[in-house]
Backbone as CSV, one residue per row, in Angstrom:
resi,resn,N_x,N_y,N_z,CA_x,CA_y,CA_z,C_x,C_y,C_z
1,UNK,-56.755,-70.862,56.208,-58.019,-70.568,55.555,-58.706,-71.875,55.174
2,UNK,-59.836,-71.973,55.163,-60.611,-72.864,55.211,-60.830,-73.113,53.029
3,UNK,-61.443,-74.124,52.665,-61.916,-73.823,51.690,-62.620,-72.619,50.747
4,UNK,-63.636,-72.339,51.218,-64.301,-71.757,51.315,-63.964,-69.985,51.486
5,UNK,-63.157,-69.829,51.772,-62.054,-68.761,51.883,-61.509,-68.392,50.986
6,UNK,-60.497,-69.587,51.053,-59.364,-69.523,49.690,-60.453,-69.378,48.083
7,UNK,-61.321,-69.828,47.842,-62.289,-69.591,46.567,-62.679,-68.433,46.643
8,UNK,-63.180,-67.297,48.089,-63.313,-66.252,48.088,-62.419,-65.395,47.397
9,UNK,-61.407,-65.334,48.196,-59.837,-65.334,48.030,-59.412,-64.616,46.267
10,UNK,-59.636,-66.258,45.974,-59.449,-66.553,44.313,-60.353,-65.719,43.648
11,UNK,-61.755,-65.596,44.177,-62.495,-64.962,43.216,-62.520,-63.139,42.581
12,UNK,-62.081,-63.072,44.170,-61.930,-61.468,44.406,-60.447,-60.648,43.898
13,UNK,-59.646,-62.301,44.019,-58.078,-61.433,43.461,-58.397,-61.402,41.798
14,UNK,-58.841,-62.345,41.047,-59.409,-62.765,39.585,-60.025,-61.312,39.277
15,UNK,-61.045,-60.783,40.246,-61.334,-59.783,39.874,-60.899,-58.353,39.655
16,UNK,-60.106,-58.139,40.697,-59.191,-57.412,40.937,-58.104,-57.433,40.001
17,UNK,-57.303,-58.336,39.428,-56.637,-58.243,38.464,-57.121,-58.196,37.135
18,UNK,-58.308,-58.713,36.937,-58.817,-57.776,35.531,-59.483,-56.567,35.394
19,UNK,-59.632,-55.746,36.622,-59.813,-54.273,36.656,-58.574,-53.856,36.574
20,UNK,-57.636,-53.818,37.447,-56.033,-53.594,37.289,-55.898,-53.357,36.238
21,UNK,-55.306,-54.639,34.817,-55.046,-54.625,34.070,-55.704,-53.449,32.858
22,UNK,-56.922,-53.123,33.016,-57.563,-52.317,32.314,-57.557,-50.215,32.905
23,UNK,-57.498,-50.251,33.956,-57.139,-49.339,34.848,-55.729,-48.837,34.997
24,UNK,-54.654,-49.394,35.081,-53.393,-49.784,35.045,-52.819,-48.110,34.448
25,UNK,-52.146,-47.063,34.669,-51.419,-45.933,34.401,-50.472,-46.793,33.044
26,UNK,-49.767,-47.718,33.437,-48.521,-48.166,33.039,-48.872,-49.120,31.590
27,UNK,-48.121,-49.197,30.337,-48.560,-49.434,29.068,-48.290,-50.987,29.407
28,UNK,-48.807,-51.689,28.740,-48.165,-53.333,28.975,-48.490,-53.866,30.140
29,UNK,-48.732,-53.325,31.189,-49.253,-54.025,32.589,-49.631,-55.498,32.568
30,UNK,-49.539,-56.055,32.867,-50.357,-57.805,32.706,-50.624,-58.378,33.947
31,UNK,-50.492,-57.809,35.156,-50.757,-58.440,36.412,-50.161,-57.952,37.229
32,UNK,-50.828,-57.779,38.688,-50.788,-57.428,39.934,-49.918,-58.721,40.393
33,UNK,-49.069,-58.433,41.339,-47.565,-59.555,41.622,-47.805,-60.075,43.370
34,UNK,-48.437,-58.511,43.900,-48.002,-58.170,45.227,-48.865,-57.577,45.678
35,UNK,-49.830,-57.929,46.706,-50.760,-56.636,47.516,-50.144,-56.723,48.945
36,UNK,-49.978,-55.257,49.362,-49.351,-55.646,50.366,-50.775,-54.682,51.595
37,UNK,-50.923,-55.466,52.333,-51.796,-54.867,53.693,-51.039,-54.628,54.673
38,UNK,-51.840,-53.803,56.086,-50.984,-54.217,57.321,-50.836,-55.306,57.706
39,UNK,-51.796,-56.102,58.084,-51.247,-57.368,58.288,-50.607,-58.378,57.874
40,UNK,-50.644,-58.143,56.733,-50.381,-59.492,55.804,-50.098,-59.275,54.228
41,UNK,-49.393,-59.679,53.358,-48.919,-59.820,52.017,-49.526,-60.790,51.144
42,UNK,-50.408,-60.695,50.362,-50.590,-61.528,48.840,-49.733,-61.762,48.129
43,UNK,-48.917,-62.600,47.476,-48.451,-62.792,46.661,-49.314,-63.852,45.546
44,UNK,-48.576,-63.294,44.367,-49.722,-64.243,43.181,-48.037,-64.784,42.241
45,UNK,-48.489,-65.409,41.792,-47.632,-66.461,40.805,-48.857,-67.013,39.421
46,UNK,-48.352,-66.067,38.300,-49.817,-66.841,37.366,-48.740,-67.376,36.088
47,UNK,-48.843,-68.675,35.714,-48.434,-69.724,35.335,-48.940,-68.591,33.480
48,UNK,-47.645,-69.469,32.482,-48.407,-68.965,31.250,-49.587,-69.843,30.560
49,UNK,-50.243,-70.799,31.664,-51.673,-71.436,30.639,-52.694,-70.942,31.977
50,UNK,-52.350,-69.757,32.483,-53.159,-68.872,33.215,-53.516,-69.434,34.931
51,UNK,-52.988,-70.667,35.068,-53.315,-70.847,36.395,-52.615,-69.877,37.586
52,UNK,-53.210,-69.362,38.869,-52.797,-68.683,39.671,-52.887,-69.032,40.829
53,UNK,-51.262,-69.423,41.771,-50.581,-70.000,43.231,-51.079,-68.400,43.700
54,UNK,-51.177,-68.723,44.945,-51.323,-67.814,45.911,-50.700,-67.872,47.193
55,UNK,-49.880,-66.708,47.756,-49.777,-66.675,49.162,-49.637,-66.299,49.823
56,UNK,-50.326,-66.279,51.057,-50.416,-65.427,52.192,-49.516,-65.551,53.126
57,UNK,-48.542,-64.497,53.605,-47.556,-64.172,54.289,-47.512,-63.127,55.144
58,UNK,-46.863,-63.025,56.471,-46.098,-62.078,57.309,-46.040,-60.472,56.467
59,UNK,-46.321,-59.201,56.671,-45.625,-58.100,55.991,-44.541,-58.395,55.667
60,UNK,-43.729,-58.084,54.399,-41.911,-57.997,54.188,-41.680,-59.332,54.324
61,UNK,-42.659,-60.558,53.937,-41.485,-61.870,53.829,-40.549,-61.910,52.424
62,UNK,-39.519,-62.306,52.334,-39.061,-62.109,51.183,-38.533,-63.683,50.540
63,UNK,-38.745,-63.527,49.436,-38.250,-64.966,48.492,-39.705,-65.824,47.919
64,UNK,-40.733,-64.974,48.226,-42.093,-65.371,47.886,-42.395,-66.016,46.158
65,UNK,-41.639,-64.970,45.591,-41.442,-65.226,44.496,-41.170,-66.444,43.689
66,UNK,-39.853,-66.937,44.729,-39.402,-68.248,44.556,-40.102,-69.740,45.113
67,UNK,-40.302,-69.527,46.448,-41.264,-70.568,46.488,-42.196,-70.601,45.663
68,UNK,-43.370,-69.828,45.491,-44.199,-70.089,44.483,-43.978,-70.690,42.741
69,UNK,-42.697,-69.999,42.780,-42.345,-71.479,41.406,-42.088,-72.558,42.029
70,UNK,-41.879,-72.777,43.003,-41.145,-74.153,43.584,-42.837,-74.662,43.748
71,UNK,-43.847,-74.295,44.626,-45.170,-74.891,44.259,-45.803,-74.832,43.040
72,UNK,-45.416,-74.216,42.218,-46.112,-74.572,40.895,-45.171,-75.979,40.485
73,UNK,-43.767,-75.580,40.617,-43.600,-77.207,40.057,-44.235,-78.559,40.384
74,UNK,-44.283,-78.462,41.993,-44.662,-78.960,42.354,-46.182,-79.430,42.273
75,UNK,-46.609,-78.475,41.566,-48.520,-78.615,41.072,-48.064,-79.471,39.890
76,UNK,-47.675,-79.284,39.716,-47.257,-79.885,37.372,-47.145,-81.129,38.264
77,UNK,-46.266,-81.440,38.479,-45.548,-82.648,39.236,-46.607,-83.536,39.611
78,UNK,-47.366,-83.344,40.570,-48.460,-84.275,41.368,-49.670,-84.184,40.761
79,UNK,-50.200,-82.924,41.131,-51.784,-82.616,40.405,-52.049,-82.849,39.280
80,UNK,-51.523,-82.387,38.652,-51.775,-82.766,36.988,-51.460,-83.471,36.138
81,UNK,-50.291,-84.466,36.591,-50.030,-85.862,36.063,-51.081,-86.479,37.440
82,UNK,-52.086,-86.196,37.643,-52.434,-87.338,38.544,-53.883,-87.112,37.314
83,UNK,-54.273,-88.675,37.324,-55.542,-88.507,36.309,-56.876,-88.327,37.149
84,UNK,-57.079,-88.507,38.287,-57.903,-88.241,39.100,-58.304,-86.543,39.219
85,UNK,-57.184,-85.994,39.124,-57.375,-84.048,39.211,-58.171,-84.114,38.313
86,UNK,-59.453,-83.536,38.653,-60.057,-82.419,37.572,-59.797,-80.743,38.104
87,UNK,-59.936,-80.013,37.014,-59.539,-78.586,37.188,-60.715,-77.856,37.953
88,UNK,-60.137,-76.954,38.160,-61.230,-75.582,38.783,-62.103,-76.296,39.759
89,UNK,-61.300,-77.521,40.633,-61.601,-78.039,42.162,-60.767,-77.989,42.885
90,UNK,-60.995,-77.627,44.291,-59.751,-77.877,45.605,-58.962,-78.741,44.635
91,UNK,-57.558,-78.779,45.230,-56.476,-79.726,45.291,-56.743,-80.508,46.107
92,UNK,-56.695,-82.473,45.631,-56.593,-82.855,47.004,-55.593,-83.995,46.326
93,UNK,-54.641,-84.133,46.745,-53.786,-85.118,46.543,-52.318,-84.578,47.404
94,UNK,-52.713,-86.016,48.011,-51.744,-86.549,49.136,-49.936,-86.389,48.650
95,UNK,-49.788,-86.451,48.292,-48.160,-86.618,47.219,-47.402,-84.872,47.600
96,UNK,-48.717,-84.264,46.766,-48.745,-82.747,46.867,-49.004,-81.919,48.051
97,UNK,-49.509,-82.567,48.944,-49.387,-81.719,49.972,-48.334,-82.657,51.121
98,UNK,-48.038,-83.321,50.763,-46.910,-84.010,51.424,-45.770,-83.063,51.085
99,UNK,-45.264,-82.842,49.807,-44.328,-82.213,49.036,-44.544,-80.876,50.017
100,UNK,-45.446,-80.267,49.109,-45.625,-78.697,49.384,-45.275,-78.028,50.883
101,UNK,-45.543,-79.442,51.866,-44.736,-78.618,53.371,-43.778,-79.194,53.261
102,UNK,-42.910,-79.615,52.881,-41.806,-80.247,53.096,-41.092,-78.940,52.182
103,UNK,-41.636,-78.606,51.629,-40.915,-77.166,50.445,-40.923,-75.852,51.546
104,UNK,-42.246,-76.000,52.040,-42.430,-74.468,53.233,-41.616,-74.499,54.172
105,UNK,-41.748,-76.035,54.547,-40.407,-76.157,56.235,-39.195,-75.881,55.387
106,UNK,-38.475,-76.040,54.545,-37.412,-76.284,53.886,-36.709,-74.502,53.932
107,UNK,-38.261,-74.055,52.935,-37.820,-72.645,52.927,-37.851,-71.855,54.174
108,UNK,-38.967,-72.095,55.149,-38.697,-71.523,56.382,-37.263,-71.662,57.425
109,UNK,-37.053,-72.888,56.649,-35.917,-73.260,57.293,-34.244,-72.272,57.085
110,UNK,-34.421,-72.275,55.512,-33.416,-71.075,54.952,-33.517,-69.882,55.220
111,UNK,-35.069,-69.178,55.501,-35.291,-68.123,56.189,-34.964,-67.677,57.411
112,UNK,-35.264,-68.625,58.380,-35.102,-67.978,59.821,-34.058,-69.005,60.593
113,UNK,-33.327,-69.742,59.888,-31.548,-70.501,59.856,-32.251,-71.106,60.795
114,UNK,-33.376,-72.203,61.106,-33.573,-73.412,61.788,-34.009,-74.450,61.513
């Protein structure tokens, strides 16, 4: 996904989870985890000072859960000890997206044993 996407993306899941939450059957609800489509799986990861990882996956990938803490650490880690990040812009720092595939090959790697 392009920029421009992913902000779509962001804007529409943001929205979607504060209708959820208010809509919600279930007492206590606080967030949508998982949308699952035919093609493809959302997963969300929302941090407790409200920031929200996102990711798009295969139907039925499993361990989503876990990487996405493994990229949030990895956000704390680079992005936000970097003094250059300002918030509520693309990510762009080199460190972090160096990391962050080296975390995806890693886990793809434990996934499909290559």
């Amino acid at each position: 996904m392009d920029t421009n996407d992913s902000l779509r993306v962001a804007s529409l899941w943001h929205s979607m989870h504060a209708i959820s939450q208010q809509l919600s059957p279930t007492t206590g609800c606080s967030e949508i985890e998982l949308l699952e489509a035919d093609t493809f799986d959302l997963h969300i990861f929302q941090s407790l000072t409200g920031t929200k990882l996102f990711v798009v996956c295969e139907p039925g990938t499993q361990h989503m859960e876990a990487l996405l803490k493994v990229i949030y650490e990895l956000y704390t880690d680079y992005v936000l000890n970097n003094p250059f990040y300002e918030t509520k812009i693309p990510i762009r720092c080199e460190l972090f997206d160096i990391n962050l595939t080296q975390a995806i090959q890693k886990d793809r790697v434990a996934l499909l044993g290559r």
